[in-house]
C-alpha positions in Angstrom: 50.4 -2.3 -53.1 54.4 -1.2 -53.4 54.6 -4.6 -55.8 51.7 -3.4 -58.2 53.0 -0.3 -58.6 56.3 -1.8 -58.9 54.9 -4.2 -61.5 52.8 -1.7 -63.6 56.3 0.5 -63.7 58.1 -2.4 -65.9 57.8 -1.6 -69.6 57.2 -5.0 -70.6 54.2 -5.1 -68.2 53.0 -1.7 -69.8 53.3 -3.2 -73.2 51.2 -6.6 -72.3 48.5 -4.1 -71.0 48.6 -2.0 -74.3 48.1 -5.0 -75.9 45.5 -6.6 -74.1 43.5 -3.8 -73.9 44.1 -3.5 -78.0 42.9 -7.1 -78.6 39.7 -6.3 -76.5 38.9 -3.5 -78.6 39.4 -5.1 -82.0 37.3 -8.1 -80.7 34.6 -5.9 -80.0 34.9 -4.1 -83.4 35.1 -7.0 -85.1 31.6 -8.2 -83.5 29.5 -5.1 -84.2 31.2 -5.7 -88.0 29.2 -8.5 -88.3 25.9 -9.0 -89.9 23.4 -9.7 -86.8 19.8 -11.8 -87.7 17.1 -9.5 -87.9 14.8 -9.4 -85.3 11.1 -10.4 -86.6 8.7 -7.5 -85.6 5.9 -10.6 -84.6 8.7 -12.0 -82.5 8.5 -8.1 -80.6 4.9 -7.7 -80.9 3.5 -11.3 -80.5 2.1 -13.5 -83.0 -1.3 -12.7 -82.3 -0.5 -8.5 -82.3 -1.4 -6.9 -85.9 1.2 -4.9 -87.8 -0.6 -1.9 -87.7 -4.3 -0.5 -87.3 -6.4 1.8 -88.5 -9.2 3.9 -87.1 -12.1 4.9 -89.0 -10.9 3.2 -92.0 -12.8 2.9 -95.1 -12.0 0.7 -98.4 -13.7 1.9 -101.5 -14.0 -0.3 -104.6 -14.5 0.6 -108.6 -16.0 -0.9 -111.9 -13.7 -0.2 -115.3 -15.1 3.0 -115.5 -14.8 4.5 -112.3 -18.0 3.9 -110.5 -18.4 3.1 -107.1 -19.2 -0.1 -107.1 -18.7 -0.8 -103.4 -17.5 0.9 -100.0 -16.7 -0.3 -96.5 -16.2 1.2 -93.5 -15.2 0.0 -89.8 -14.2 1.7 -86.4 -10.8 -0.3 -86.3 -9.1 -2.0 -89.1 -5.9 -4.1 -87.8 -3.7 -5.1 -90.6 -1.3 -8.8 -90.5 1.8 -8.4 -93.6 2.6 -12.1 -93.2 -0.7 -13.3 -94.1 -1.7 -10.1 -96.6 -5.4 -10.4 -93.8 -6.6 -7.2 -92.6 -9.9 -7.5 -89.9 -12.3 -5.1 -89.5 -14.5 -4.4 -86.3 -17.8 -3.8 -86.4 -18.2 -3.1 -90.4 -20.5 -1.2 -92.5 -21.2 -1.8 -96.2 -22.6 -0.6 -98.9 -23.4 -2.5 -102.6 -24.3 -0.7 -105.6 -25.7 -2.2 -108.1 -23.9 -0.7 -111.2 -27.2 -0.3 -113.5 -29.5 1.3 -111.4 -27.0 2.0 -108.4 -29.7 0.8 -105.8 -27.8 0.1 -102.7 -27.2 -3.0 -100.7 -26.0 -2.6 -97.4 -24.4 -4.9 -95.5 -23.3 -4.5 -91.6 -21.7 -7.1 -89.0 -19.9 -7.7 -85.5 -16.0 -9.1 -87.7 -15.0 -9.2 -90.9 -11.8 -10.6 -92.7 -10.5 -9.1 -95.8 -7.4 -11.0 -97.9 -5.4 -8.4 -99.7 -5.8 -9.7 -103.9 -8.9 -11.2 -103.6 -11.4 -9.0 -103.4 -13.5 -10.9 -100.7 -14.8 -9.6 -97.7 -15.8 -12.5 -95.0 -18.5 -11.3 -92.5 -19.4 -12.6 -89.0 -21.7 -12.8 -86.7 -25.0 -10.8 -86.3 -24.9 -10.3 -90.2 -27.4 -7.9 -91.6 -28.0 -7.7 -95.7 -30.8 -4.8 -96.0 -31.9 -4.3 -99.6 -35.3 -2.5 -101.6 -37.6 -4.6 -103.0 -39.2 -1.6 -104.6 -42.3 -0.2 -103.6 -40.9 1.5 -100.4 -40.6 -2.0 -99.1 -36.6 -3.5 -98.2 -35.9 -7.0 -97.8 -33.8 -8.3 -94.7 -31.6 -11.3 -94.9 -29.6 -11.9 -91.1 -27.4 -15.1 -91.2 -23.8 -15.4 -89.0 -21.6 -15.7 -91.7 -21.2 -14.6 -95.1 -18.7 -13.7 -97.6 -18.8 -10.8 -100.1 -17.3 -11.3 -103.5 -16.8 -7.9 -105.0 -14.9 -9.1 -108.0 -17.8 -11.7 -108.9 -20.4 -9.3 -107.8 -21.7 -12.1 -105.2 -23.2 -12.7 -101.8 -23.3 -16.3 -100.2 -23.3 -18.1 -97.1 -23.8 -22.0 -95.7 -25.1 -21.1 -93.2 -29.0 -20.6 -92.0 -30.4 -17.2 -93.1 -33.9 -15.4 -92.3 -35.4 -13.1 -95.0 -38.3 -10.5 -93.8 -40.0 -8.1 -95.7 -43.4 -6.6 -94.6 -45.4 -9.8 -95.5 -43.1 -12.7 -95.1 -40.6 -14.7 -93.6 -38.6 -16.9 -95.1 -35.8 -19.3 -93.6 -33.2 -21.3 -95.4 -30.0 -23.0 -95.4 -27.1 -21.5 -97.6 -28.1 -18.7 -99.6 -26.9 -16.7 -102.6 -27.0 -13.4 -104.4 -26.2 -11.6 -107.5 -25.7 -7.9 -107.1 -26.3 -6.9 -110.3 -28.7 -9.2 -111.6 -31.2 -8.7 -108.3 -31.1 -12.2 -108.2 -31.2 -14.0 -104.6 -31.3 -17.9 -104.7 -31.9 -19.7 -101.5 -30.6 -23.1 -101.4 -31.8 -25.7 -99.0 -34.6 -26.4 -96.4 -36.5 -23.5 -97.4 -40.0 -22.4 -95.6 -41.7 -19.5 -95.2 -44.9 -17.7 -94.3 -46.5 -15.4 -96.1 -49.4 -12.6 -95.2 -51.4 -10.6 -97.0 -51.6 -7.2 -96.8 -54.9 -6.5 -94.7 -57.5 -4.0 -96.2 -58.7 -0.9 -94.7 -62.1 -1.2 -94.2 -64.5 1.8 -93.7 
């Protein structure tokens, strides 16, 4: 102990010290100087985690003269930056035709919205409701399809089912004009149709 103090007592050991302790400090300086890779914030969250949510979120779309020409709403809307994608649980939409504004609504278990492109993909349990005039609706239900709002479309591949009070109609691939009223189905098409039964007295 007597020989450290001795030691620590010399100048020339005070100056090494001074020095050392100098060095250490402009290393450390000299680190935090330079520039460090950002950190991605999907290499924090995950790759699978979204950016950012919303709750009760609602996307509303317009014609050139500032009708409504559409609006969407969903419980929880996650949003991914690196892919511009936002998905929507359980969504609700509305169509309006911009003549006559007669609604089509549109609701589903998913949907997929790419920011640009004004198309809405819907999935699973898909339900298009929309009047057929006379107090009577049409219902189409298919598992997927996509929603065009810039084209003013509806279409699918897959197999859809259309009901109204007298028929039912099934087909394969299916699609829809907004605007025009116009719903083409496209292959292996049946249906059954039945009259409306009479009252008698």
């Amino acid at each position: 102990m007597g020989a450290i103090l001795d030691l620590a007592g010399r100048p020339w050991v005070r100056t090494l010290a001074l020095i050392a302790s100098i060095l250490a400090l402009a290393s450390l300086l000299w680190q935090s100087d330079e520039p460090r890779e950002p950190t991605a914030a999907a290499d924090l969250r995950g790759a699978t985690e979204p950016d950012g949510f919303v709750v009760n979120g609602r996307y509303l779309a317009f014609n050139e003269t500032g009708q409504l020409t559409s609006h969407i709403e969903s419980p929880r809307i996650e949003q991914f930056e690196s892919t511009r994608l936002a998905t929507m649980m359980a969504p609700e939409a509305t169509l309006y035709d911009e003549s006559s504004g007669v609604p089509w609504t549109l609701r589903a278990d998913n949907g997929r919205f790419t920011e640009g492109t004004d198309i809405v993909e819907l999935e699973g349990n898909v339900v298009l409701t929309r009047p057929l005039g006379g107090g009577r609706d049409a219902t189409l239900i298919t598992e997927q399809l996509t929603v065009d709002n810039r084209n003013r479309t509806v279409y699918t591949d897959a197999p859809v089912e259309m009901t109204d009070r007298y028929s039912v109609t099934r087909a394969t691939g299916m699609k829809a004009w907004i605007d025009e009223r116009i719903l083409e189905l496209e292959s292996q098409v049946e249906g059954r149709y039945e009259p409306a039964k009479r009252n008698t007295p």
